[in-house]
VOVO-973977 format. One record per residue (C-alpha): residue number from 1; x, y, z. Coordinates in Angstrom, 2 decimals. Layout:
% VOVO-973977
   resi         u         v         w
    NUM         X         Y         Z
...
% end
This chain:
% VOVO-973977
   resi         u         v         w
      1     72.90     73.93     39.78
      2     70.36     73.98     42.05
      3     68.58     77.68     43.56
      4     70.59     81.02     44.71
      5     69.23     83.27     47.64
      6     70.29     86.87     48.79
      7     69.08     88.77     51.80
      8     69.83     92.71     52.73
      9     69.00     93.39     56.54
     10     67.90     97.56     55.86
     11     67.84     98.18     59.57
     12     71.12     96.20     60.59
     13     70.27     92.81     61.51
     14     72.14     89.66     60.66
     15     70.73     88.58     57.43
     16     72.15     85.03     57.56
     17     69.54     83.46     59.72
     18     66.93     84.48     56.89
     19     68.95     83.05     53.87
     20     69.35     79.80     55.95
     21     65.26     80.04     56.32
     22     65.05     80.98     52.28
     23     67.58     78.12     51.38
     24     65.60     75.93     53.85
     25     61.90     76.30     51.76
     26     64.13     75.54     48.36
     27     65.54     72.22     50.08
     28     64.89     69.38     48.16
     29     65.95     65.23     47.98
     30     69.52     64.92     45.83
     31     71.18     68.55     46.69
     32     75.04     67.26     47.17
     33     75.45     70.90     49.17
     34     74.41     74.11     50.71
     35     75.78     77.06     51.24
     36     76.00     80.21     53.17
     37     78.69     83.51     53.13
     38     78.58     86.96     54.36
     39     80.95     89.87     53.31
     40     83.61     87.96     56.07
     41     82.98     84.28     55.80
     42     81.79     81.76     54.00
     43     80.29     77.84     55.24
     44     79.72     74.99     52.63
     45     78.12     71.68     53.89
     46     76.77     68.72     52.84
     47     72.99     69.24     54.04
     48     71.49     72.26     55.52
     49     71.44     71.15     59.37
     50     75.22     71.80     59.29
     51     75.53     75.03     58.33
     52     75.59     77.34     61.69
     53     73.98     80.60     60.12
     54     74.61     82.21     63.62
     55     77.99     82.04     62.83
     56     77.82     84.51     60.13
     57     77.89     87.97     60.76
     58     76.66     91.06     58.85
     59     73.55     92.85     57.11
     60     73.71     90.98     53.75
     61     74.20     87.45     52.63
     62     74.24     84.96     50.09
     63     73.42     81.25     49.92
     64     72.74     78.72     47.55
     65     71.72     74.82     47.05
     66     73.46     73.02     45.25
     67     73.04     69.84     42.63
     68     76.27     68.32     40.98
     69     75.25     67.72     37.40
     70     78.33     67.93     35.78
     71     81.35     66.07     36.73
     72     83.16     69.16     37.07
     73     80.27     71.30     38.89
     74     81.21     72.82     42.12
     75     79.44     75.08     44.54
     76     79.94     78.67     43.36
     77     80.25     80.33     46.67
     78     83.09     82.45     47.03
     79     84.82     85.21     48.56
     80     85.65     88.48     47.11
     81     87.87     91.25     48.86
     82     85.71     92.22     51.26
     83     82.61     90.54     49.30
     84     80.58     87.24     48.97
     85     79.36     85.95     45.58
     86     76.94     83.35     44.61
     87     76.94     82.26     40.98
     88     74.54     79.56     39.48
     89     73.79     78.38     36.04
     90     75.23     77.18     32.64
     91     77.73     79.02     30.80
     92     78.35     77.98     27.31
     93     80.54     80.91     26.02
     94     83.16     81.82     27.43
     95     83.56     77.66     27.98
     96     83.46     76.29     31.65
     97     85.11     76.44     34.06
     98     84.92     80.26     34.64
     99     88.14     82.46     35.51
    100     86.97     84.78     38.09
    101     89.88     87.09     38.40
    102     89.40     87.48     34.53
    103     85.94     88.70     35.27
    104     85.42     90.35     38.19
    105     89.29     91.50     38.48
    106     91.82     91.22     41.24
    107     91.65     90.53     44.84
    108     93.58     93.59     45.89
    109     90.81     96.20     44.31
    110     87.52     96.69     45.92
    111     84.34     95.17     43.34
    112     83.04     97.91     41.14
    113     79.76     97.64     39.54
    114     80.85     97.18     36.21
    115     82.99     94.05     37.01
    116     79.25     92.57     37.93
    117     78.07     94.13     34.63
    118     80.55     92.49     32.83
    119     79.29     89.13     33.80
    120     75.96     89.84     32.15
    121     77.80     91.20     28.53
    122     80.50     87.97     28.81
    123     78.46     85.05     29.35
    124     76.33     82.93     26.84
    125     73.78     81.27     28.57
    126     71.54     80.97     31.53
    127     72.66     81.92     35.44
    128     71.84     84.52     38.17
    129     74.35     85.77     40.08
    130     74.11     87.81     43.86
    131     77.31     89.75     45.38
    132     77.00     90.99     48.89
    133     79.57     93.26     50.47
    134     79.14     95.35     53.55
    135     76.45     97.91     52.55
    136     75.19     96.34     49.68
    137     73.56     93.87     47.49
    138     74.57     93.48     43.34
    139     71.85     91.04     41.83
    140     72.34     90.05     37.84
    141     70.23     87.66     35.65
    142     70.76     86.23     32.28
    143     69.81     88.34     29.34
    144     67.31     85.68     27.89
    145     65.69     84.90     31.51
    146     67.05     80.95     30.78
    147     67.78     80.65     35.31
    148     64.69     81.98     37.19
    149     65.20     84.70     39.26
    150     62.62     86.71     41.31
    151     62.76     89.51     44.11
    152     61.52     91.26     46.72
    153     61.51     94.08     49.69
    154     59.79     96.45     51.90
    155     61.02     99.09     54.31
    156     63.30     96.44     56.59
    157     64.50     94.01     54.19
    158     65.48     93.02     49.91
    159     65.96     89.56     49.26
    160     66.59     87.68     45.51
    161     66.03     84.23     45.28
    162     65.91     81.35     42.33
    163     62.40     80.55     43.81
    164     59.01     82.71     44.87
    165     58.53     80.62     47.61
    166     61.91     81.17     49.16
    167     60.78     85.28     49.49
    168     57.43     83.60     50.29
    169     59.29     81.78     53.12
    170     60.21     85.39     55.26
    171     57.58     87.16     54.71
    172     57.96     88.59     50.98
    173     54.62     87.50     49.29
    174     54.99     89.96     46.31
    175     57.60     88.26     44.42
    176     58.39     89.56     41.18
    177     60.09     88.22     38.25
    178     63.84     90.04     37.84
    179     64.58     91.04     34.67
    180     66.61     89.61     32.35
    181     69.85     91.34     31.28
    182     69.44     93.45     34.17
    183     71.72     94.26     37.51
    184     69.90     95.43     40.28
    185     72.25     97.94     43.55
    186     70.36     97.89     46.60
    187     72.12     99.47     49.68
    188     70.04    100.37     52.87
    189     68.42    103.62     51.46
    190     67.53    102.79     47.51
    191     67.02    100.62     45.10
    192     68.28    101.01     41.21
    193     67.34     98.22     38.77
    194     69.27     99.05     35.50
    195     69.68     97.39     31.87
    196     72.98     96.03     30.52
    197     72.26     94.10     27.86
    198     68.96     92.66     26.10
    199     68.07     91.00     23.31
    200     65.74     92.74     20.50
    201     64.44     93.55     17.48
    202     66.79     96.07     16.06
    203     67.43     96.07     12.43
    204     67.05     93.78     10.03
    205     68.34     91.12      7.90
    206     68.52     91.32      4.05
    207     68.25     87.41      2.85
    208     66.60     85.30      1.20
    209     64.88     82.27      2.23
    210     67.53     79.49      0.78
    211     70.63     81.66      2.31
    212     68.54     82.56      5.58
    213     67.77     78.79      6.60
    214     71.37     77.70      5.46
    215     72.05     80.30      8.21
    216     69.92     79.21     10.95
    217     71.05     75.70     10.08
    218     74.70     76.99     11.16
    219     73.34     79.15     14.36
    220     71.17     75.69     15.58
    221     74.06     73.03     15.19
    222     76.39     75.42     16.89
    223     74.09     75.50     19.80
    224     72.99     72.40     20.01
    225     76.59     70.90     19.94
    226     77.21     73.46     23.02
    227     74.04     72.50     24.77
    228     75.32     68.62     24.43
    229     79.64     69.33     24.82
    230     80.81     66.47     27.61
    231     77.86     64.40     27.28
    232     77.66     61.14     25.70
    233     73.97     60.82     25.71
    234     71.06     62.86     26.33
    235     66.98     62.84     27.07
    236     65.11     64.95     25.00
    237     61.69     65.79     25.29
    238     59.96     64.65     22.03
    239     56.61     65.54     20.18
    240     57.14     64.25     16.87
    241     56.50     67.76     15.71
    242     59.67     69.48     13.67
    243     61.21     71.82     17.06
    244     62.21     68.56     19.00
    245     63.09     66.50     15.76
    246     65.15     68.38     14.48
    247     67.36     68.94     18.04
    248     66.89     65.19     17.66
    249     68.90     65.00     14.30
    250     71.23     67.61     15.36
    251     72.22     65.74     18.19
    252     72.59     62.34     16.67
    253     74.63     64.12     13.81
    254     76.64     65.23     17.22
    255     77.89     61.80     17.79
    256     75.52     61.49     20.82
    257     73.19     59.12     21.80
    258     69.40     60.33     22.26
    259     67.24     59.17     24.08
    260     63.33     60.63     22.85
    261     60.65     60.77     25.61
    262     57.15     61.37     24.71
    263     54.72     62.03     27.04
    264     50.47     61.81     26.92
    265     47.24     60.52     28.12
    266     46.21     57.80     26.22
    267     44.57     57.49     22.85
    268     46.03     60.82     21.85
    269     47.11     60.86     17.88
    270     50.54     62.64     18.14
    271     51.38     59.66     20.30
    272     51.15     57.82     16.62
    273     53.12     60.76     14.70
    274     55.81     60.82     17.33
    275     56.66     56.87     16.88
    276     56.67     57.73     13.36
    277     59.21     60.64     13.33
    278     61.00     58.35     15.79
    279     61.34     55.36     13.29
    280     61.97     58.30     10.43
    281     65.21     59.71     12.59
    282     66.60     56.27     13.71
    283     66.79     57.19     17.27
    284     65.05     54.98     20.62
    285     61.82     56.32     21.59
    286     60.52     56.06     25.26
    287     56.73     56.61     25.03
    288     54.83     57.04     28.46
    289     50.79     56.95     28.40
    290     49.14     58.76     31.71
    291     45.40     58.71     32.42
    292     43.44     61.05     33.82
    293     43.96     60.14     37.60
    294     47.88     61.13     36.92
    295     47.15     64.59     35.95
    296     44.79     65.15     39.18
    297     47.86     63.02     41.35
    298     50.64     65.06     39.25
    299     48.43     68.83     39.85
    300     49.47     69.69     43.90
    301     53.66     68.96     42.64
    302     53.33     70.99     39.28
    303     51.39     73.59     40.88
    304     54.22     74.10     43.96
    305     56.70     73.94     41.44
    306     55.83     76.26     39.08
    307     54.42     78.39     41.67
    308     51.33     79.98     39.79
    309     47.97     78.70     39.18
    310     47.58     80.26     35.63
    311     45.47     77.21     33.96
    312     47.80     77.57     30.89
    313     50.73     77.21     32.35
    314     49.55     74.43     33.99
    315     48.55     72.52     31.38
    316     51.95     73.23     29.33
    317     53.60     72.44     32.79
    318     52.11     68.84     33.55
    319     53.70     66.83     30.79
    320     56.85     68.47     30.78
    321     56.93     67.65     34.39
    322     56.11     63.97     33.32
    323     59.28     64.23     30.50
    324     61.74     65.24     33.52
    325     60.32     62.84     35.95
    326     61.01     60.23     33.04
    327     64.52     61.44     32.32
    328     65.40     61.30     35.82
    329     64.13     57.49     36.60
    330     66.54     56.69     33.45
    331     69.00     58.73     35.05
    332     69.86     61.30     33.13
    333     70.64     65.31     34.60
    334     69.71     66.62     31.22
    335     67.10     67.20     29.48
    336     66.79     69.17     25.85
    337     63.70     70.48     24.66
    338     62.41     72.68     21.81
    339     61.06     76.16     23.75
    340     61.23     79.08     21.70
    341     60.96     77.91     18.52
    342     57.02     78.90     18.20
    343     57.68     82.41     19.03
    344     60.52     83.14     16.95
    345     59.76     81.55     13.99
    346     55.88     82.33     14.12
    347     54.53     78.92     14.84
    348     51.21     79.99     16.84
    349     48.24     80.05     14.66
    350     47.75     83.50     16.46
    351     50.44     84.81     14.39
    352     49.03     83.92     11.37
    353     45.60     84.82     12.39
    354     46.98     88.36     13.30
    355     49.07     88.90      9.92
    356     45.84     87.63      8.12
    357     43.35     90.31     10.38
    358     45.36     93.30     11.25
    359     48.20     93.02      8.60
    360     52.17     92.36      9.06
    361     53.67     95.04     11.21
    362     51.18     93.95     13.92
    363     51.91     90.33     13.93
    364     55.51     90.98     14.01
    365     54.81     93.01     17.08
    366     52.96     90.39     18.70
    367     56.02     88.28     17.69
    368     58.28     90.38     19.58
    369     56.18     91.06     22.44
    370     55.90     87.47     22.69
    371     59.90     86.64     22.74
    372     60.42     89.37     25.15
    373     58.27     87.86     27.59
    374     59.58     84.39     27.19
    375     61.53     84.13     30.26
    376     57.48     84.95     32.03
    377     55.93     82.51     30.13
    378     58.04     79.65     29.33
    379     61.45     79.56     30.82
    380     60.52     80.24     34.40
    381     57.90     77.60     34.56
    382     60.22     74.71     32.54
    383     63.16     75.44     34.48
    384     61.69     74.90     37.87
    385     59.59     71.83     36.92
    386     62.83     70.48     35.74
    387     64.90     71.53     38.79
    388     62.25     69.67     40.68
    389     63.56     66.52     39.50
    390     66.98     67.49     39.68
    391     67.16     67.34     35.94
    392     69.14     70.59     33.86
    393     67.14     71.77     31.22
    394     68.90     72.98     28.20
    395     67.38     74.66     25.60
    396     69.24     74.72     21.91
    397     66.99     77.80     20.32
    398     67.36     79.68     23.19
    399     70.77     80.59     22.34
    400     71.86     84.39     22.09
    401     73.10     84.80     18.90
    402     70.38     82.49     17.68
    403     67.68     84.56     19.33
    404     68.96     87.77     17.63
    405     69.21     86.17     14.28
    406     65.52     85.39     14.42
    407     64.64     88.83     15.70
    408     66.12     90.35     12.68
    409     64.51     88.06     10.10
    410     61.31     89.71      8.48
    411     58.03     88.36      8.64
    412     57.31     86.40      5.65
    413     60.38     84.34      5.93
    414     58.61     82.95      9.00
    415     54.53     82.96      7.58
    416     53.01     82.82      4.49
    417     49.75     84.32      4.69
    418     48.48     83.09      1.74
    419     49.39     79.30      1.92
    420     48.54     79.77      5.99
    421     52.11     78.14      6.22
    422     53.92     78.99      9.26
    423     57.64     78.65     10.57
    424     58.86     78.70      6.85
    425     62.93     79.19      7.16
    426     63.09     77.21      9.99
    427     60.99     74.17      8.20
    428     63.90     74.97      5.44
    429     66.60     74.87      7.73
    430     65.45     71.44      8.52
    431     65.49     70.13      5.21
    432     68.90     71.80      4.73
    433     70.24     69.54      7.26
    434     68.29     66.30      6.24
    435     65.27     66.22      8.59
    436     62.83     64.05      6.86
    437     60.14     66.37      4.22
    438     57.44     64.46      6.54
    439     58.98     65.61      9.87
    440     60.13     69.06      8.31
    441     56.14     69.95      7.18
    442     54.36     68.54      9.81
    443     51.36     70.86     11.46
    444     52.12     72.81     14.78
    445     49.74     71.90     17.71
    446     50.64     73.15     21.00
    447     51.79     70.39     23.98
    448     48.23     71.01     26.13
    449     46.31     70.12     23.66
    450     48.60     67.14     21.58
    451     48.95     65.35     24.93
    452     45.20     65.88     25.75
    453     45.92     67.29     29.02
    454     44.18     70.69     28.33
    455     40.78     68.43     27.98
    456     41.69     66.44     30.61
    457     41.91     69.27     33.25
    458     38.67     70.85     32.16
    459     37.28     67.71     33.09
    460     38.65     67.49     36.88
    461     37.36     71.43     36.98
    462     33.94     70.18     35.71
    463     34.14     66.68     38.56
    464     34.37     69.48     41.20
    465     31.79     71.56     40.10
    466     34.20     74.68     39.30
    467     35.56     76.90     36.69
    468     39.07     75.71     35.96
    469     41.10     78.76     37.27
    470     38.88     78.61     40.54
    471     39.92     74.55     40.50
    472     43.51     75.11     40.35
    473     43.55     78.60     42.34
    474     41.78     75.92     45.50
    475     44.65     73.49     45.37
    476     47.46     75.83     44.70
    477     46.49     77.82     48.27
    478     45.68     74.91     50.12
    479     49.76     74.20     49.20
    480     50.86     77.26     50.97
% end
């Protein structure tokens, strides 16, 4: 898995020169292919100077680069009757590899819309998908957001691509994030961007808290053990903190090896704590110390990768760009990591603060606001910091039926105002499993500010005599 690109021509030109230009800004050292079909033909080579985009006639294409990280991976770049599709991603249910006459029917029969819908209510897991036939474009994402996916138009041409610089690349400078569980028609003349499946907060779950983490115990091995399936060992990106333990456990109870990689400056506490949970779980820990000067070297790469300047994400970005950098030197393709937790289980301090000012229906709303909007403000930036690197980032909470569980669950089996305890069934679900009592209770602190690189930027701002956002706004133009 690698990027996808799409291009409609409105006004009738050949769109296949563009997608080679769009698949050429995405290039990057390790791709084993690229890719490029129209509605007639189809080209896959091994770099990008062999495909002959003149070669490929019609108004719409589809093109993708590719990274083998499976043995099994291929390039998904097919043809359709009468139609090109591009699929890229990780599909856990229904398992790999994927039977496209089951899903998108036979080759005698023209595609119909809902054979692309039904890709979206099949799969289990995170991909992006773009079928072009004669007149139009179908574009699909992942109901969770896990593969990023953004788009773009104007009067003379739509175009979908895995990156914001690839729409950047012809002309397209207001990229926008495509929305989950969504499939998007665009012919010549219009535009319809529709919902076919999403995740929310709909009903709710009668348990208690003993039956409720035995539960989530159930839901997190299951994913976990399908986030690991043909691996023998993995990276995982490791705080010391209870999200990433406990995937640790969960995957050593797999039968895998685990490798844990901590990143942060030096002198940083957690650094201490994470050795500790490390020694506490019985697995190898790889522990990396940075100074300052690698967060101002690391900035221009993070910054082009997760194309945006926001000084949060930056600071979140930086040291899980280290932890992929890491796991690729050791040569792994995967990484695991413990996104999502904080949000559904209420493990921000601004939850509890909420609950504590403005009582529990808002808080839960902020919770739900905030899991909606995960793809935005988490999986976008991780999974294109990790593609940099060539490294597959697999998240165990962010699993579907997981993610609905946790929607369902009401408030206070997730805070307890009074005891300002936070994340309480899934600190339960750890001890269910065995995660040590010292691992399962330990305080939440948030990765910018464990691994000191919050500070740490503030300070570079402050070197150059400007307001951090201004700092990081500078460099992230001067990239473009």
């Amino acid at each position: 898995m690698r990027a996808i690109v799409a291009v409609l021509e409105r006004k009738g030109g050949n769109a296949a020169g563009k997608a080679l230009a769009m698949l050429d800004s995405l290039r990057h050292k390790g791709a084993n292919a690229f890719g490029l079909a129209s509605p007639s033909d189809i080209e896959v080579k091994s770099s990008l100077e062999l495909l002959e985009a003149q070669s490929l006639r019609g108004s719409t294409a589809v093109g993708q680069a590719f990274v083998k990280i499976m043995p099994w991976d291929r390039p998904q770049l097919f043809m359709l009757e009468r139609a090109a599709m591009v699929f890229d991603g990780r599909v856990y249910s229904p398992p790999e590899p994927i039977d496209w006459d089951i899903i998108i029917g036979s080759k005698g029969e023209p595609l119909r819309v809902e054979n692309a819908e039904a890709i979206i209510k099949t799969f289990e897991g995170g991909f992006a998908f773009a079928i072009a036939d004669d007149e139009r474009l179908i574009v699909g994402r992942d109901p969770l957001g896990l593969y990023p996916l953004y788009y773009g138009g104007n009067g003379e041409i739509f175009a979908a691509a895995s990156e914001c610089k690839a729409l950047w690349k012809i002309g397209l400078r207001e990229a926008k994030s495509f929305p989950p569980g969504h499939i998007a028609i665009i012919d010549k003349k219009s535009q319809t961007i529709r919902e076919v499946k999403l995740l929310k907060g709909y009903g709710k779950i009668d348990l208690g808290l003993n039956e409720a983490a035995g539960a989530l115990a159930v839901l997190l091995e299951r994913s976990t053990r399908e986030r690991v399936q043909g691996l023998d060992e993995v990276a995982l990106a490791f705080s010391g903190g209870l999200d990433s333990s406990l995937i640790a456990f969960l995957v050593k109870r797999a039968g895998l090896n685990a490798h844990l990689i901590h990143v942060s400056l030096e002198g940083q506490p957690e650094t201490d704590q994470a050795r500790k949970a490390a020694d506490l779980l019985g697995i190898p820990l790889h522990v990396y110390l940075y100074k300052e000067e690698d967060v101002e070297q690391s900035l221009p790469k993070v910054l082009w990768a997760i194309e945006s300047s926001d000084p949060t994400k930056v600071a979140i970005g930086i040291p899980i760009f280290w932890a992929a950098e890491r796991a690729a030197e050791m040569g792994f393709k995967v990484l695991l990591a413990g996104q999502g937790a904080d949000e559904l289980f209420g493990g921000y301090m601004r939850y509890l603060n909420a609950c504590l000012q403005h009582g529990e229906e808002y808080a839960q709303r902020k919770i739900l606001d905030d899991v909606e909007h995960m793809y935005e403000n988490n999986f976008e930036r991780d999974g294109k910091i990790c593609s940099f690197h060539n490294v597959e980032l697999r998240l165990p909470f962010a699993a579907s039926p997981l993610v609905e569980f946790a929607l369902k669950l009401p408030l206070d089996l997730k805070i307890e105002p009074k005891k300002r305890f936070r994340k309480v069934v899934l600190r339960k679900a750890a001890g269910t499993v065995g995660v040590p009592p010292q691992i399962a209770n330990a305080p939440k602190k948030a990765v910018q500010y464990a691994t000191g690189v919050s500070k740490a930027l503030r300070r570079l701002a402050k070197k150059n005599n400007m307001p951090l956002k201004e700092y990081l706004e500078n460099i992230f133009l001067a990239l473009q």
